[in-house]
C-alpha positions in Angstrom: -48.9 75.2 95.8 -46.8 73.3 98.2 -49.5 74.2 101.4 -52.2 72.7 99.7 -51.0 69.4 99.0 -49.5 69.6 103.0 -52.9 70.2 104.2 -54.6 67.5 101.8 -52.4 64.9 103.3 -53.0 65.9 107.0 -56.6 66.0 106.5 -56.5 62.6 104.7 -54.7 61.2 107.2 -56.9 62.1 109.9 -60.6 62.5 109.0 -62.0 65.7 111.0 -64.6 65.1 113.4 -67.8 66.7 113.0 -68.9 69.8 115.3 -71.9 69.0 117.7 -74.1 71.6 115.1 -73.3 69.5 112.2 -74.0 66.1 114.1 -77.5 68.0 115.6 -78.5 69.2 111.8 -77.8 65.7 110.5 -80.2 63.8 113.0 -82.4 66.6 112.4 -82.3 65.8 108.4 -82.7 62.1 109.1 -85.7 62.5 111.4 -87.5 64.8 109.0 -87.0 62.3 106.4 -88.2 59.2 108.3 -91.3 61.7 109.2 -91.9 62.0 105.5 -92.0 58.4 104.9 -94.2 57.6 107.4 -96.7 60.5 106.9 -96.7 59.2 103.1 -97.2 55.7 104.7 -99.9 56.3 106.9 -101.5 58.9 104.3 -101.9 55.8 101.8 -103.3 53.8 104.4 -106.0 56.2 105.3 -106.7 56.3 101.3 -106.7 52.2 101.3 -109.0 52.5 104.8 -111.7 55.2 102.9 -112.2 53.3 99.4 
């Protein structure tokens, strides 16, 4: 019981930097989510454009 409350206040001390995969798969999360939005964007104006 003792360890764990050791290792809870070393890692809340110090916050643990993030690996280069986990930085990659983040950007890669954001980007497909800005891609999203704009493909939803440009798909309603196409629809705005046609009627």
């Amino acid at each position: 019981m003792a360890k764990s409350t050791n290792q809870n206040k070393q890692t809340g001390n110090k916050p643990k930097k993030q690996s280069k995969r986990q930085r990659r798969n983040k950007i890669i999360v954001y980007l497909m989510i800005a891609a999203m939005v704009l493909s939803t964007f440009t798909a309603g104006l196409s629809f705005l454009i046609n009627s």
